[in-house]
mmCIF file as Biopython writes it, N, C-alpha, C and O atoms, coordinates in Angstrom:
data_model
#
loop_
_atom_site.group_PDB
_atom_site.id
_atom_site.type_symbol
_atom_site.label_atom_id
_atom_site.label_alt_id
_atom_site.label_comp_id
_atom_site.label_asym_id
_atom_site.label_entity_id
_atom_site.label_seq_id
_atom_site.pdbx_PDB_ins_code
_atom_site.Cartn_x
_atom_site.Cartn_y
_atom_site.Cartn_z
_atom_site.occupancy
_atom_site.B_iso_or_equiv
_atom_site.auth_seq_id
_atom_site.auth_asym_id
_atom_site.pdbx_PDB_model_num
ATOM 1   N N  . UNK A ? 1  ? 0.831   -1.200 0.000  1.0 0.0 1  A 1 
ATOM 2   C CA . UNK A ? 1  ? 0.000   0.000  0.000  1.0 0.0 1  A 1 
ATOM 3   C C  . UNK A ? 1  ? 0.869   1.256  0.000  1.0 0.0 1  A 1 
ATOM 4   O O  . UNK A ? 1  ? 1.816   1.292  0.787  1.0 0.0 1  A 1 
ATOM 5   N N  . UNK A ? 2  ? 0.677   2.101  -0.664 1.0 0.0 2  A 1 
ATOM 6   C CA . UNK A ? 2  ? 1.674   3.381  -0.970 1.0 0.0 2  A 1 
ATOM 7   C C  . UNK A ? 2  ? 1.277   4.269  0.370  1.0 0.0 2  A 1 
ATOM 8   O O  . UNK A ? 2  ? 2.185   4.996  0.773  1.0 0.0 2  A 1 
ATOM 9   N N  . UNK A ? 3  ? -0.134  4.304  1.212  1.0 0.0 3  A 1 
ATOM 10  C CA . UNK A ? 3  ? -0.294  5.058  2.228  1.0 0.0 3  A 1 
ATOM 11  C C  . UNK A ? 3  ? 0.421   4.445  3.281  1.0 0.0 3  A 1 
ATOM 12  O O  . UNK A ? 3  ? 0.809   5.228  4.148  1.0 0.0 3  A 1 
ATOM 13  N N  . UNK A ? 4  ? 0.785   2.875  3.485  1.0 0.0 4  A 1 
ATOM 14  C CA . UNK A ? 4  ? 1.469   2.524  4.329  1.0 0.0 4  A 1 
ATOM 15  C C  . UNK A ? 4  ? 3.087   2.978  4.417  1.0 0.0 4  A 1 
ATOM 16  O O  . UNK A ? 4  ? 3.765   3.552  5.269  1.0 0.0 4  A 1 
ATOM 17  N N  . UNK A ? 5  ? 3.313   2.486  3.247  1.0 0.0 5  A 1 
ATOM 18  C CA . UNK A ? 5  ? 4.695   2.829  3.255  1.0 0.0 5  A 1 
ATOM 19  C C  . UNK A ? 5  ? 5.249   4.446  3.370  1.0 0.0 5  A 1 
ATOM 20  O O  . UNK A ? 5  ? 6.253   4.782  3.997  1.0 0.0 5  A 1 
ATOM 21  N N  . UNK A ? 6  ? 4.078   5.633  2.383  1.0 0.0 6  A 1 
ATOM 22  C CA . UNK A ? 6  ? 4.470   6.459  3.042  1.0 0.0 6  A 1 
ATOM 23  C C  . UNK A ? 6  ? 4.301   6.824  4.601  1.0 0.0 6  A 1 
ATOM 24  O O  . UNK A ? 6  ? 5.242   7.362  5.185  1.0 0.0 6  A 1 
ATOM 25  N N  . UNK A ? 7  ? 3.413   6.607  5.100  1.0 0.0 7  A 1 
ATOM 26  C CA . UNK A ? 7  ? 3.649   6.724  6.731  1.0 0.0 7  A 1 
ATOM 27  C C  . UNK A ? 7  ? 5.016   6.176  7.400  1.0 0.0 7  A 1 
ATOM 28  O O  . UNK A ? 7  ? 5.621   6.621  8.375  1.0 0.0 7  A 1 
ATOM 29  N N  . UNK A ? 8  ? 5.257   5.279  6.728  1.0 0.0 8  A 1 
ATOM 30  C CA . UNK A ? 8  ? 6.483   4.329  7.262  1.0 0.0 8  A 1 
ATOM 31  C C  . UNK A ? 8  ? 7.531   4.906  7.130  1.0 0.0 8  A 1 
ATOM 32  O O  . UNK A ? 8  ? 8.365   5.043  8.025  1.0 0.0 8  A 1 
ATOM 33  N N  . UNK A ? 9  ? 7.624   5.315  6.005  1.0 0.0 9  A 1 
ATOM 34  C CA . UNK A ? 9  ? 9.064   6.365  5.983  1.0 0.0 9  A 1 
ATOM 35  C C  . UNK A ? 9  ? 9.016   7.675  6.344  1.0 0.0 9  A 1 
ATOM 36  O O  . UNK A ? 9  ? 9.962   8.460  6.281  1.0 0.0 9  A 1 
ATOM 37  N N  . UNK A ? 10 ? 7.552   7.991  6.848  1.0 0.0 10 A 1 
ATOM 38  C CA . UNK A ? 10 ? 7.600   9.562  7.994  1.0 0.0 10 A 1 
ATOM 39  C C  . UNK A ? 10 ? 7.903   8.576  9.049  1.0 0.0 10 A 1 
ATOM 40  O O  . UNK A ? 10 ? 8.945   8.981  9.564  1.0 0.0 10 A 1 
ATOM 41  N N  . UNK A ? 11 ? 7.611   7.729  9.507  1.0 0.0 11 A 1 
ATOM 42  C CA . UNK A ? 11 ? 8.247   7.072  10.721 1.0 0.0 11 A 1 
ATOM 43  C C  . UNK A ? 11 ? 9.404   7.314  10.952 1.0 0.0 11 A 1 
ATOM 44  O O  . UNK A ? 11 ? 9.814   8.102  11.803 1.0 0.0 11 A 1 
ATOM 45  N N  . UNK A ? 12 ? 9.899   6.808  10.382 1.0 0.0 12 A 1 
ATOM 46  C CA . UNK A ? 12 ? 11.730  6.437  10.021 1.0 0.0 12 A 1 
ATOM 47  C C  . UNK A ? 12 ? 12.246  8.178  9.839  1.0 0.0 12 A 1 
ATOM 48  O O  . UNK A ? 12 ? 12.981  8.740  10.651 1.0 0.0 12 A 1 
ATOM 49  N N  . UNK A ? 13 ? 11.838  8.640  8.960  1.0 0.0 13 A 1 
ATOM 50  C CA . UNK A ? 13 ? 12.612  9.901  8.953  1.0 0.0 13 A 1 
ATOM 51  C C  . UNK A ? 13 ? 12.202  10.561 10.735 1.0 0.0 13 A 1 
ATOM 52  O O  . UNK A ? 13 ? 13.269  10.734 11.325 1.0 0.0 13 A 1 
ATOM 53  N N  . UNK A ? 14 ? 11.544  10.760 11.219 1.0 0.0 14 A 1 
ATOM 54  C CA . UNK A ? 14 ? 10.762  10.829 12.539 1.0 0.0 14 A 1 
ATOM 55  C C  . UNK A ? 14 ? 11.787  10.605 13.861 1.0 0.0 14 A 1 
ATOM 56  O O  . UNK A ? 14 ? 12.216  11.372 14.724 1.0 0.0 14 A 1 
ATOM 57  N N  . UNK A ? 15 ? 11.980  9.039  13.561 1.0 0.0 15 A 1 
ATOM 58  C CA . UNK A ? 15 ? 12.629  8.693  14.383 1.0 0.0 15 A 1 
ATOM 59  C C  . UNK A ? 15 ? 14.469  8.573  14.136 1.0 0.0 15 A 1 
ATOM 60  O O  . UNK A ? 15 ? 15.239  7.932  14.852 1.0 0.0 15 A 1 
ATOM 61  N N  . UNK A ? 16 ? 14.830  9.398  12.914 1.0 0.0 16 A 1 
ATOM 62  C CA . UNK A ? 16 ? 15.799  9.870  12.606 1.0 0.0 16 A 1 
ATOM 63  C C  . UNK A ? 16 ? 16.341  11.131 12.552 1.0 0.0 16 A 1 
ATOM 64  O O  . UNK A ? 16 ? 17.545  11.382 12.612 1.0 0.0 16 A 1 
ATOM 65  N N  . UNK A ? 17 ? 15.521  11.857 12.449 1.0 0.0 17 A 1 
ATOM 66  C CA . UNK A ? 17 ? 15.495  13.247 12.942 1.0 0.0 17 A 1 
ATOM 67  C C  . UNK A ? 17 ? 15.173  13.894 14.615 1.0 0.0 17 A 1 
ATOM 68  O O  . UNK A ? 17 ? 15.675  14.956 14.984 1.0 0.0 17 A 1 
ATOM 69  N N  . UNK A ? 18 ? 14.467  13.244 15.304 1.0 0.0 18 A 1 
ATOM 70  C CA . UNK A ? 18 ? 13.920  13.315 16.007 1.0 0.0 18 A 1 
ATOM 71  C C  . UNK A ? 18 ? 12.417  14.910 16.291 1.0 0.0 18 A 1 
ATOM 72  O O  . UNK A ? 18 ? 12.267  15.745 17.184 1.0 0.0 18 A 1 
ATOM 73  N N  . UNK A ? 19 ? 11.831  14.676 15.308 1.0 0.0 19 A 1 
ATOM 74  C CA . UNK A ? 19 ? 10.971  15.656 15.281 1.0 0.0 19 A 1 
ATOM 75  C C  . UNK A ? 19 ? 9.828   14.913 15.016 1.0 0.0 19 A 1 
ATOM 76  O O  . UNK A ? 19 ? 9.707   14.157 14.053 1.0 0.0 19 A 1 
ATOM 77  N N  . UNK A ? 20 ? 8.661   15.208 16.196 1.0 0.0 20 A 1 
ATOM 78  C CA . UNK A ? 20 ? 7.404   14.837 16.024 1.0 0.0 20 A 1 
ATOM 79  C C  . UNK A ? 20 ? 6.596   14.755 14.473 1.0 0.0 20 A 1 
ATOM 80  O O  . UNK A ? 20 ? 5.684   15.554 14.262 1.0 0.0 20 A 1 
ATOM 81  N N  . UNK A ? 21 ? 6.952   13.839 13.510 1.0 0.0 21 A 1 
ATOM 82  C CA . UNK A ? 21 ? 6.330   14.361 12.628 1.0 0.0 21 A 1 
ATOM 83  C C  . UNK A ? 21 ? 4.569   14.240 12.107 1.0 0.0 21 A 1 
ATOM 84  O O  . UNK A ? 21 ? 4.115   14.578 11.014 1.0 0.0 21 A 1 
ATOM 85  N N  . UNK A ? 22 ? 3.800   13.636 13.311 1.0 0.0 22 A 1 
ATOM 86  C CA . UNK A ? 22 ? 2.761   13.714 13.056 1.0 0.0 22 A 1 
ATOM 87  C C  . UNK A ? 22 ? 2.169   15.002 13.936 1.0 0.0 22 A 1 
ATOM 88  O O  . UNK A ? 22 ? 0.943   15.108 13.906 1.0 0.0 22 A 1 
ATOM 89  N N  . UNK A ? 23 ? 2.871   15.953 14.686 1.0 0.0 23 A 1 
ATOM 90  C CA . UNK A ? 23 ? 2.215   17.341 14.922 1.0 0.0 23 A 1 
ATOM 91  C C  . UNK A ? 23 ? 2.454   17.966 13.465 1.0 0.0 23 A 1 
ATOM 92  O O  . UNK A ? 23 ? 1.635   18.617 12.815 1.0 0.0 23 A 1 
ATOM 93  N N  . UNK A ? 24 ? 3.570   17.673 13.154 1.0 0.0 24 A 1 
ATOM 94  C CA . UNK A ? 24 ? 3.927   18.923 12.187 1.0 0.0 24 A 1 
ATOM 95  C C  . UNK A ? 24 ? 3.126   18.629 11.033 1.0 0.0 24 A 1 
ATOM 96  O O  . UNK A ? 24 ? 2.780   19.604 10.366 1.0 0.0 24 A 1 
ATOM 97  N N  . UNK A ? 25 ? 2.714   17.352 10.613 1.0 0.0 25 A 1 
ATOM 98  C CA . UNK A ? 25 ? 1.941   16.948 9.482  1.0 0.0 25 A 1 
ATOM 99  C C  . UNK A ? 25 ? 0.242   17.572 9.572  1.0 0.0 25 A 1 
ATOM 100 O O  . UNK A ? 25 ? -0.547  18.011 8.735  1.0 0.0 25 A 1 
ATOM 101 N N  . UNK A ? 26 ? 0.200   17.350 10.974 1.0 0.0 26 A 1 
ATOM 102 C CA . UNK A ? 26 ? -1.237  18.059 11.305 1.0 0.0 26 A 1 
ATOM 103 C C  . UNK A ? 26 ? -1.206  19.585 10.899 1.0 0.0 26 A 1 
ATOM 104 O O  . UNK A ? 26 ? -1.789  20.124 9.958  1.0 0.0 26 A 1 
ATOM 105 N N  . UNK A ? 27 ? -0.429  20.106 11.791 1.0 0.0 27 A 1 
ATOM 106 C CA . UNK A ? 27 ? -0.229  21.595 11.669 1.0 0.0 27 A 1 
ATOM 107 C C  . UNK A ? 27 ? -0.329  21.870 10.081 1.0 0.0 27 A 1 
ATOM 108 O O  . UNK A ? 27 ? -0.930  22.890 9.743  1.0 0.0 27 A 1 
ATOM 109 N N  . UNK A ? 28 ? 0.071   21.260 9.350  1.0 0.0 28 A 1 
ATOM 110 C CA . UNK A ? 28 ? 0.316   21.763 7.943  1.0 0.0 28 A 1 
ATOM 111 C C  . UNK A ? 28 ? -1.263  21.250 6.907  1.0 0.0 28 A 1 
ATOM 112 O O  . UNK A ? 28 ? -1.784  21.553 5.834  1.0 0.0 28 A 1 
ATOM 113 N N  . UNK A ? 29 ? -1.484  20.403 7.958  1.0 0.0 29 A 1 
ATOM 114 C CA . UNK A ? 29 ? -2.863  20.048 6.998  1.0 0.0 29 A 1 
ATOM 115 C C  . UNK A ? 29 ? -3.631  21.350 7.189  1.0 0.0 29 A 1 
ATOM 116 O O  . UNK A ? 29 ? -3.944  22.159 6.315  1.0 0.0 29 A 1 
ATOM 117 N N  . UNK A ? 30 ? -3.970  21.419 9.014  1.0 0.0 30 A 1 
ATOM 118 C CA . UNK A ? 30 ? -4.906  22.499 8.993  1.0 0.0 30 A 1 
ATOM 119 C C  . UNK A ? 30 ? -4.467  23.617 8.517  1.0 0.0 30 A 1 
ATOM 120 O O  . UNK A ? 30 ? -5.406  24.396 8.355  1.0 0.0 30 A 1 
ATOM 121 N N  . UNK A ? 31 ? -3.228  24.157 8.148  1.0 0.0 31 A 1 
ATOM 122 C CA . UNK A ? 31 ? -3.185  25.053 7.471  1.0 0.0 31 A 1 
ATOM 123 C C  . UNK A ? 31 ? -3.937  25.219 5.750  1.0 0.0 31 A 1 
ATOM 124 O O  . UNK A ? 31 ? -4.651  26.041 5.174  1.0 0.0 31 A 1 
ATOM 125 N N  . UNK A ? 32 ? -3.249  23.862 5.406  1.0 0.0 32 A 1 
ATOM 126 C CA . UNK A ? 32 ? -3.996  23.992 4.071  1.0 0.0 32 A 1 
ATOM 127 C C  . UNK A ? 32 ? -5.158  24.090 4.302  1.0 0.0 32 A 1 
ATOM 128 O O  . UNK A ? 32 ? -5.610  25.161 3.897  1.0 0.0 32 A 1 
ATOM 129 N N  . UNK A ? 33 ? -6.220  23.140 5.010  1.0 0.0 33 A 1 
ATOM 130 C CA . UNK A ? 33 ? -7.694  23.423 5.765  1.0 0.0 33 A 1 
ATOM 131 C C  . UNK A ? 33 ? -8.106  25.166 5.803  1.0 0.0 33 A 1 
ATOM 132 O O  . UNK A ? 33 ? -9.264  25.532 5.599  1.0 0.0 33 A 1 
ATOM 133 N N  . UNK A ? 34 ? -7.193  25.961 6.038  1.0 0.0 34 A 1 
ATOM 134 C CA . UNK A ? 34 ? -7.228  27.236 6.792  1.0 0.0 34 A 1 
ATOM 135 C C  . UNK A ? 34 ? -7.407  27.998 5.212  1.0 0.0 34 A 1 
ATOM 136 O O  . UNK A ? 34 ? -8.332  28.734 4.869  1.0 0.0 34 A 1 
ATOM 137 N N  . UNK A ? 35 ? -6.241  27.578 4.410  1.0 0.0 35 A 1 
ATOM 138 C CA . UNK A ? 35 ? -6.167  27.977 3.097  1.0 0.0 35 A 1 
ATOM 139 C C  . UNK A ? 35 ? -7.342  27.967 1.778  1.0 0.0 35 A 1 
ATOM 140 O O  . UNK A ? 35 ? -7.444  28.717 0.807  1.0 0.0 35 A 1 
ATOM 141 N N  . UNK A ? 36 ? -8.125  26.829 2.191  1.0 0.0 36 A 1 
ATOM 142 C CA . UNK A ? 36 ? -8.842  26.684 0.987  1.0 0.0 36 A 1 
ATOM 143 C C  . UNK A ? 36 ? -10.144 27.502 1.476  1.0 0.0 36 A 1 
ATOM 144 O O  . UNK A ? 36 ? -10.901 27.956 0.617  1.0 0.0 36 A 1 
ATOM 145 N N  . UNK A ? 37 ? -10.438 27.712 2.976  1.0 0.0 37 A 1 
ATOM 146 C CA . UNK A ? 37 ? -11.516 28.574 3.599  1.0 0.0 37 A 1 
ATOM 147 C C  . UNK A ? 37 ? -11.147 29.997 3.102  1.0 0.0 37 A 1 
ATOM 148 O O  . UNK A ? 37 ? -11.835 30.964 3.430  1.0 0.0 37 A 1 
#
């Protein structure tokens, strides 16, 4: 599944970087959310 694997490698980059990347993925959705309003 391409949605799995991309999650999987925000995992990995995630836990290689060490930056929360499911706040920052949120944050950026609701922005776009914010954008199309």
């Amino acid at each position: 599944m391409v949605i799995y694997g991309f999650s999987n490698g925000f995992y990995r980059w995630d836990t290689l970087v060490g930056i929360p990347t499911s706040e920052v993925f949120g944050q950026v959705l609701s922005l776009f959310q914010k954008l199309e309003c």
